[in-house]
DRENBATOR-435102 format. One line per field, with one value per atom (N, C-alpha, C, O): residue in three letters; residue number from 0; atom name; x, y, z. Coordinates in pm, 1 decimal. Each point is the difference from the previous one (the first is absolute). Example, Ala and Ser with C-alpha at 12.3 -4.5 7.8 and 13.67 -1.06 7.14 Angstrom:
<recs>
code [ALA | ALA | ALA | ALA | SER | SER | SER | SER]
pos [0 | 0 | 0 | 0 | 1 | 1 | 1 | 1]
site [N | CA | C | O | N | CA | C | O]
u [1319.0 | -89.0 | 90.0 | 103.6 | -138.6 | 82.0 | -77.0 | 50.9]
v [-569.0 | 119.0 | 120.0 | -1.9 | 106.9 | 119.0 | 109.0 | 110.8]
w [780.0 | 0.0 | 0.0 | 66.5 | -138.5 | 6.0 | 73.0 | 16.9]
</recs>
This chain:
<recs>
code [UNK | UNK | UNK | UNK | UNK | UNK | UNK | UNK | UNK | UNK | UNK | UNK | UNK | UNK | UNK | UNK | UNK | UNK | UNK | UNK | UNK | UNK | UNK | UNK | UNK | UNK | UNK | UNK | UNK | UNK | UNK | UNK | UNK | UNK | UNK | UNK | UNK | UNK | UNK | UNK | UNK | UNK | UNK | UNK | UNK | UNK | UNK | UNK | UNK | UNK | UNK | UNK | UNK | UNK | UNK | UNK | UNK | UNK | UNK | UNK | UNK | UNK | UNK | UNK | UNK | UNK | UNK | UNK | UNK | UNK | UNK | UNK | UNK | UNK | UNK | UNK | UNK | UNK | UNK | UNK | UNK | UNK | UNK | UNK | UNK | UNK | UNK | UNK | UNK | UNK | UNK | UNK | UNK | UNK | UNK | UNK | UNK | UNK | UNK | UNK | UNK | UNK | UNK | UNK | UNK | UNK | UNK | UNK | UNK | UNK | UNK | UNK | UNK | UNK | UNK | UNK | UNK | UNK | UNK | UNK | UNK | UNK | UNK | UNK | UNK | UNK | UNK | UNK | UNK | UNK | UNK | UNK | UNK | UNK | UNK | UNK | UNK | UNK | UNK | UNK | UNK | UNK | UNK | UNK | UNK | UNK | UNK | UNK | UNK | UNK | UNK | UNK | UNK | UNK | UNK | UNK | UNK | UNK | UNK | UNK | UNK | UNK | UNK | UNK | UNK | UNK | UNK | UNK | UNK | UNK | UNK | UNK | UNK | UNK | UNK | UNK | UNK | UNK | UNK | UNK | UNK | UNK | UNK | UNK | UNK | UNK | UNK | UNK | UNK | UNK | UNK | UNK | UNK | UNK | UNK | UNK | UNK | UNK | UNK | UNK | UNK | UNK | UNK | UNK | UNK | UNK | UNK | UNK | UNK | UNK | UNK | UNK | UNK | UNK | UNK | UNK | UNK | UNK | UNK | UNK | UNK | UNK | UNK | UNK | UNK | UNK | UNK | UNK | UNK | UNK | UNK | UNK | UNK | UNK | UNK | UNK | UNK | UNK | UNK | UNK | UNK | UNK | UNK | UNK | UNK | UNK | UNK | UNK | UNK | UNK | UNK | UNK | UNK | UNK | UNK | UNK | UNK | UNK | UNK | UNK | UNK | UNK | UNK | UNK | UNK | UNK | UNK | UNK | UNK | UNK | UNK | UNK | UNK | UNK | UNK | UNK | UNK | UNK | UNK | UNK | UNK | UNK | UNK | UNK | UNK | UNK | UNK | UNK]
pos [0 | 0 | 0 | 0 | 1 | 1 | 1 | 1 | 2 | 2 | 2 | 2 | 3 | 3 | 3 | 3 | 4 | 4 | 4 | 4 | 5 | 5 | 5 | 5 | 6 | 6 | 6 | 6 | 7 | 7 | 7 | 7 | 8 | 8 | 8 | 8 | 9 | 9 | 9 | 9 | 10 | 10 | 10 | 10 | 11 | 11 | 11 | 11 | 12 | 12 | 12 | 12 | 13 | 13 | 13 | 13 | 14 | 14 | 14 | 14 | 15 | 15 | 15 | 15 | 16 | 16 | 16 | 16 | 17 | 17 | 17 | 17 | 18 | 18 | 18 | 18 | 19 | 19 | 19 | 19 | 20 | 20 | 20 | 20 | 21 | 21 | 21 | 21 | 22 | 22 | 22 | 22 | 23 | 23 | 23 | 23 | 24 | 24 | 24 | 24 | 25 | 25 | 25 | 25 | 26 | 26 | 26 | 26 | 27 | 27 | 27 | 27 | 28 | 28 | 28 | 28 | 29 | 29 | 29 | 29 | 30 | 30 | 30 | 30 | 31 | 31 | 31 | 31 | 32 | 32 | 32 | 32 | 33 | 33 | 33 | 33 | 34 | 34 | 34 | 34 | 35 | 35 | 35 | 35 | 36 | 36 | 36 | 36 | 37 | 37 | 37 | 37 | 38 | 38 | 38 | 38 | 39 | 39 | 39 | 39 | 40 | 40 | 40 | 40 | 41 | 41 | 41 | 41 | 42 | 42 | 42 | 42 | 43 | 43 | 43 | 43 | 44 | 44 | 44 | 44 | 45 | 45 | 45 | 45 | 46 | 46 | 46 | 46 | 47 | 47 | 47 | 47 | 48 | 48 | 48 | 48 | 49 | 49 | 49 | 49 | 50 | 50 | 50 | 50 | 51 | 51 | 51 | 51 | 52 | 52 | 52 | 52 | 53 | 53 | 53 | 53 | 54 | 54 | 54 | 54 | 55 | 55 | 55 | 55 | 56 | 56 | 56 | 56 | 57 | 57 | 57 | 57 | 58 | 58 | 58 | 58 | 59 | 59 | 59 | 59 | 60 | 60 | 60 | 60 | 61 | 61 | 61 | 61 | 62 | 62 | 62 | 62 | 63 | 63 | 63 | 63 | 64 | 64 | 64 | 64 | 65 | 65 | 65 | 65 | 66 | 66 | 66 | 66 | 67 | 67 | 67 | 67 | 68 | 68 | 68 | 68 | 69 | 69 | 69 | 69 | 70 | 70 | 70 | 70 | 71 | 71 | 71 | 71]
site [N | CA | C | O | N | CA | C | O | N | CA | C | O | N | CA | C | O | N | CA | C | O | N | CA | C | O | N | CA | C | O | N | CA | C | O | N | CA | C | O | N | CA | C | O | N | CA | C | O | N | CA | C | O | N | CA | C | O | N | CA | C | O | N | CA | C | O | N | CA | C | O | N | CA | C | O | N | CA | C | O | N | CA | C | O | N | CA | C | O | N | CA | C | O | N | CA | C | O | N | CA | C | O | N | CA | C | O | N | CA | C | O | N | CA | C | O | N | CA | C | O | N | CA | C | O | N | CA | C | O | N | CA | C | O | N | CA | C | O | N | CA | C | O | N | CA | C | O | N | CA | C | O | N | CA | C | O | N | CA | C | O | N | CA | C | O | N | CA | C | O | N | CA | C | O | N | CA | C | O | N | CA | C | O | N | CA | C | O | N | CA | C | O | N | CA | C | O | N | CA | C | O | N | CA | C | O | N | CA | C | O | N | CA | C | O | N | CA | C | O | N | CA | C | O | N | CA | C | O | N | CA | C | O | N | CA | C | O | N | CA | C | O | N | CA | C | O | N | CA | C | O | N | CA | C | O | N | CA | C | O | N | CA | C | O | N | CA | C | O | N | CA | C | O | N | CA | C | O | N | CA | C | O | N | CA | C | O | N | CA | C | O | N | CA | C | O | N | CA | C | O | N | CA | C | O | N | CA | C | O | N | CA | C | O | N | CA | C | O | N | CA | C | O]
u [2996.7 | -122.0 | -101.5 | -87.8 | 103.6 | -129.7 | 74.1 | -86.5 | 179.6 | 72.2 | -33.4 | -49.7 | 61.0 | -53.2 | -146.1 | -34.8 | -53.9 | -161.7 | -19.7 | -70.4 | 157.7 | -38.2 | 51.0 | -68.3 | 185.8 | 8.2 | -106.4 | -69.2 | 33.6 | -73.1 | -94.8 | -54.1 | 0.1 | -140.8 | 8.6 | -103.8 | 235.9 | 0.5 | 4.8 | -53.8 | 157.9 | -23.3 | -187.4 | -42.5 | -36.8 | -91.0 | -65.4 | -55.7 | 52.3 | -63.7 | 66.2 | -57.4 | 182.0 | 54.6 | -10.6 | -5.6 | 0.4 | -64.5 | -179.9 | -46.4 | -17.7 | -158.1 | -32.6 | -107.3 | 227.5 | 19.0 | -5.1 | -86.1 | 201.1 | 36.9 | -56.5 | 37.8 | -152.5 | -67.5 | -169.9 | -95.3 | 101.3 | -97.8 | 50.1 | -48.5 | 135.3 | 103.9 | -0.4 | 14.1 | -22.2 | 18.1 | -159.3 | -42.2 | -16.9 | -128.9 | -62.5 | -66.8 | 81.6 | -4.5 | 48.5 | -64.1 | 166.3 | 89.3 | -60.3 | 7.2 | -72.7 | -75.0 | -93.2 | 13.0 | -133.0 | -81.9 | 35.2 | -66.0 | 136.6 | 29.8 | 100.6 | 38.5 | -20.2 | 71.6 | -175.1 | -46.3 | 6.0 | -151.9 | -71.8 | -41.9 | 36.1 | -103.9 | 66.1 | -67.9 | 228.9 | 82.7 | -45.9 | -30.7 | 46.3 | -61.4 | -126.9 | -28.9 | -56.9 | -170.0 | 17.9 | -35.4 | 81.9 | -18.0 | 57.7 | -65.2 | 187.1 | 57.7 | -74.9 | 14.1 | -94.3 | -105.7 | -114.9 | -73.3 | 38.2 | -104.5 | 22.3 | -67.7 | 220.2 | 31.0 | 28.0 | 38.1 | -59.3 | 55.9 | -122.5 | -4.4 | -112.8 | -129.0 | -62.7 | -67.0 | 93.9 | -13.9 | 39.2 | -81.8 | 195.4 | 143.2 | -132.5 | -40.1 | -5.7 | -34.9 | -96.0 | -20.3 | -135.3 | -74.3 | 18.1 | -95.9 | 171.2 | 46.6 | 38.6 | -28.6 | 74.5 | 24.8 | -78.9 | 7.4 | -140.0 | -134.4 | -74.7 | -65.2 | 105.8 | -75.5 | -13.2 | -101.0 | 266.6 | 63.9 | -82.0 | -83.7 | 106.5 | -19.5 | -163.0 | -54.7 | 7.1 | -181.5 | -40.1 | -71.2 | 175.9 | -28.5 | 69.8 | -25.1 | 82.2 | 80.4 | -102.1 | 18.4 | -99.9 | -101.9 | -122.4 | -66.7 | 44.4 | -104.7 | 9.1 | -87.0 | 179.9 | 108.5 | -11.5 | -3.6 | -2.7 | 39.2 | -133.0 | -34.5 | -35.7 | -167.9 | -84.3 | -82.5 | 160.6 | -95.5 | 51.7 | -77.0 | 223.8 | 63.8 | -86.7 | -33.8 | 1.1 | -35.0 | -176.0 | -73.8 | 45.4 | -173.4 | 50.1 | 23.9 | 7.6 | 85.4 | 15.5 | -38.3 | 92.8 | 8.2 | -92.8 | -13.7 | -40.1 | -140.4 | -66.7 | 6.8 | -76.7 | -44.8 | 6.4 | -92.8 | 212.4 | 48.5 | -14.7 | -112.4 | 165.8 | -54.2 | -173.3 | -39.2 | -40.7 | -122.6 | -65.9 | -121.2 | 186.1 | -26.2 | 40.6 | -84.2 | 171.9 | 32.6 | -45.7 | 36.5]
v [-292.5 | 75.0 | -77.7 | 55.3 | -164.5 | -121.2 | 10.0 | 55.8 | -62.3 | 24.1 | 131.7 | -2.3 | 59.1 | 152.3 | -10.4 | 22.4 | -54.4 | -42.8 | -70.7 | 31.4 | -132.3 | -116.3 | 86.7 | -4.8 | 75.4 | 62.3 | 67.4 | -23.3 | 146.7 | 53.5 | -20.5 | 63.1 | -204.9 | -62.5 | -61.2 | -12.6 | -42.3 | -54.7 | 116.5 | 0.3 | 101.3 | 186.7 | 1.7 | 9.7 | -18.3 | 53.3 | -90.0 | 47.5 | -195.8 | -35.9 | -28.6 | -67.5 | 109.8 | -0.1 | 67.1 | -10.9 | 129.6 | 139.0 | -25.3 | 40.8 | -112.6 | -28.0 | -58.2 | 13.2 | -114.6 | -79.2 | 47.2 | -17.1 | 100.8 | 79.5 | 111.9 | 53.9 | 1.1 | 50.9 | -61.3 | 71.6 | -216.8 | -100.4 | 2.4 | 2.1 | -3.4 | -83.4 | 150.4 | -24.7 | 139.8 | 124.9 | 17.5 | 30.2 | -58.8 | 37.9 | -80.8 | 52.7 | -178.0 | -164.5 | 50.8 | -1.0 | 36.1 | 58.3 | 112.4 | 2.8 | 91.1 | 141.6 | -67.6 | 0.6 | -78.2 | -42.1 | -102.4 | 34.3 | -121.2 | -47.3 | 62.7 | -50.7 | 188.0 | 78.7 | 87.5 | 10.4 | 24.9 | 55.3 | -76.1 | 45.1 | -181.0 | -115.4 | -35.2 | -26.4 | 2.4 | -0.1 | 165.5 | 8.7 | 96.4 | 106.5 | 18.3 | 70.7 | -130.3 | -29.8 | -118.4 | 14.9 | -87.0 | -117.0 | 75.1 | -7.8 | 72.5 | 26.7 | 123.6 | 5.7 | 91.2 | 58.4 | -31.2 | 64.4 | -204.4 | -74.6 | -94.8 | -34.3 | 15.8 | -90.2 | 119.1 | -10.0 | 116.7 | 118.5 | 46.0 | 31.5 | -31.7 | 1.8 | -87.2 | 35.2 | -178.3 | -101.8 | 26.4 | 28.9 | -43.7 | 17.0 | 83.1 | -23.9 | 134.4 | 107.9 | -11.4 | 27.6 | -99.4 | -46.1 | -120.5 | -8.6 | -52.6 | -139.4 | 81.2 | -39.7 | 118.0 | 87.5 | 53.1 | -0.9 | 86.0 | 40.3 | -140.3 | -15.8 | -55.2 | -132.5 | -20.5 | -13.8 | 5.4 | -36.4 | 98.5 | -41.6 | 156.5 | 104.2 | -19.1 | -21.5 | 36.9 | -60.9 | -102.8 | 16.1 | -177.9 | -49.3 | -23.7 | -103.9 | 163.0 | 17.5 | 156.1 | 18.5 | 56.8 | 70.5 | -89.1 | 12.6 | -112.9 | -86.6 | -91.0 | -29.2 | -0.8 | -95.6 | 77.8 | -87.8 | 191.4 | 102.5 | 59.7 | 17.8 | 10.6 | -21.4 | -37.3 | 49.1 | -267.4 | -110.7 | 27.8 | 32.3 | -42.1 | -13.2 | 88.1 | -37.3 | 156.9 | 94.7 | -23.7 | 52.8 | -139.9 | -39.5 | -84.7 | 53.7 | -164.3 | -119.1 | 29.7 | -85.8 | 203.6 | 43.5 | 57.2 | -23.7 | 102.3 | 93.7 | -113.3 | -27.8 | -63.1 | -96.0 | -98.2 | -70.1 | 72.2 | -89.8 | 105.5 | -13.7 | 121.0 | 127.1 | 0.5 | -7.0 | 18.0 | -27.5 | -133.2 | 0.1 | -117.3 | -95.2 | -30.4 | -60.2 | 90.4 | -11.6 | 71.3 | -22.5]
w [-2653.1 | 18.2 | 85.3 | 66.1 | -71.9 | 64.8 | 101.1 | 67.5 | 7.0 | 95.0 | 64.8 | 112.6 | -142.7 | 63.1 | 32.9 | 116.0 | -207.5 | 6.2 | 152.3 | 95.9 | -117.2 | 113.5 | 146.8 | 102.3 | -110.2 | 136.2 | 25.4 | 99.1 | -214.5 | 69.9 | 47.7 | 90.8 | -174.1 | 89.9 | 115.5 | 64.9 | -9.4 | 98.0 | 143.1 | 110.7 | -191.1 | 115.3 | 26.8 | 115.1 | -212.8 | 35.0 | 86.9 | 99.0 | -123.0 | 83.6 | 111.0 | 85.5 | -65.6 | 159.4 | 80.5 | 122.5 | -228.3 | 81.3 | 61.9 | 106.5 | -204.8 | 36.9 | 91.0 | 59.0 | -23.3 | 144.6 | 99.0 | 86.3 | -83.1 | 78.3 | 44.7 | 104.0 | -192.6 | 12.1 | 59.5 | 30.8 | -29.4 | 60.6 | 173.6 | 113.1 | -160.7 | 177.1 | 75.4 | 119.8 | -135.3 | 48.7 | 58.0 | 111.7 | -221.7 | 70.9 | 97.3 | 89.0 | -96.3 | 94.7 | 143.6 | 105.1 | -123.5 | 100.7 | 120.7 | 122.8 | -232.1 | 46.0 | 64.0 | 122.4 | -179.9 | 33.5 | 149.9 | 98.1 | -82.7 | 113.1 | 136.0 | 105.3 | -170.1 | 117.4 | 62.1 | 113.6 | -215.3 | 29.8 | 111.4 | 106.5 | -157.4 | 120.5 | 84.1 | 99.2 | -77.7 | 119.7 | 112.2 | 118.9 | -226.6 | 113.9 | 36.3 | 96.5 | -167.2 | 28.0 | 163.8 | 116.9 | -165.3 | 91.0 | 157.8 | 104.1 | -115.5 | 108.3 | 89.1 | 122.1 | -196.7 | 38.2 | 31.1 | 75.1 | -151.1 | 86.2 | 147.2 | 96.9 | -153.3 | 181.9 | 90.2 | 116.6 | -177.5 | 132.9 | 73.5 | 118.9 | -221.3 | 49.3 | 86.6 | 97.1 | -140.5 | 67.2 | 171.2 | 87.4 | -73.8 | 114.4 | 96.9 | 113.9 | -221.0 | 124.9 | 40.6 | 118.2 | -247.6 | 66.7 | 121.5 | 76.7 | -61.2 | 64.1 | 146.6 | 112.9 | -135.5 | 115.0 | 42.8 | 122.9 | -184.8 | 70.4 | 80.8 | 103.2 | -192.3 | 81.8 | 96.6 | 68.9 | -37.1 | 136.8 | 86.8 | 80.1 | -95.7 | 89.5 | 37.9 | 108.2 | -228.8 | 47.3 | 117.9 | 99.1 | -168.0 | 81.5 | 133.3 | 61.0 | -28.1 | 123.0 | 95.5 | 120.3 | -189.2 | 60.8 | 36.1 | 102.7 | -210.0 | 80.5 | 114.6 | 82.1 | -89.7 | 80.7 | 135.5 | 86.2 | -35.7 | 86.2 | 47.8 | 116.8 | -232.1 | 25.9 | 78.0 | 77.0 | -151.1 | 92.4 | 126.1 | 90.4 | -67.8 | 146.5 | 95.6 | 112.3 | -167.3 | 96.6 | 22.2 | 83.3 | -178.1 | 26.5 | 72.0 | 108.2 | -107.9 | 89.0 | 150.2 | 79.6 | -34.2 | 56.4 | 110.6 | 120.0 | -202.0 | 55.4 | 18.3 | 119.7 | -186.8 | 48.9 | 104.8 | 40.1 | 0.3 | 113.0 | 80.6 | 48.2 | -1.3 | 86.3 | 60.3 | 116.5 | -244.2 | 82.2 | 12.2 | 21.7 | -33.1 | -10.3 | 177.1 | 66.7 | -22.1 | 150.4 | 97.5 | 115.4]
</recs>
């Protein structure tokens, strides 16, 4: 009978584990897809960047430019 007792306490708390480790699990598949939606955001802001500064870039050249025009 103490034999039977002791399994079943050891079922339950393997199951409680397992039921720890499942949710651990959930929770770090959750912030793996948080994170990867924040580096995707990232990526794209990083990419407006570029584009910004490659319009300023193109900007100066053309003040650069105009300037040397009436400068001669």
């Amino acid at each position: 009978m103490e034999q039977v007792a002791n399994q079943m306490s050891e079922n339950i708390h393997q199951k409680q584990a397992n039921e720890q480790i499942s949710g651990k699990i959930q929770e770090l598949e959750d912030c793996a897809a948080q994170t990867k939606e924040t580096l995707e955001t990232l990526i794209c802001k990083q990419k407006e960047l570029g584009i910004h500064i490659e319009q300023l870039r193109e900007l100066l050249r053309d003040d650069v430019l105009a300037e040397k025009k009436t400068s001669i």
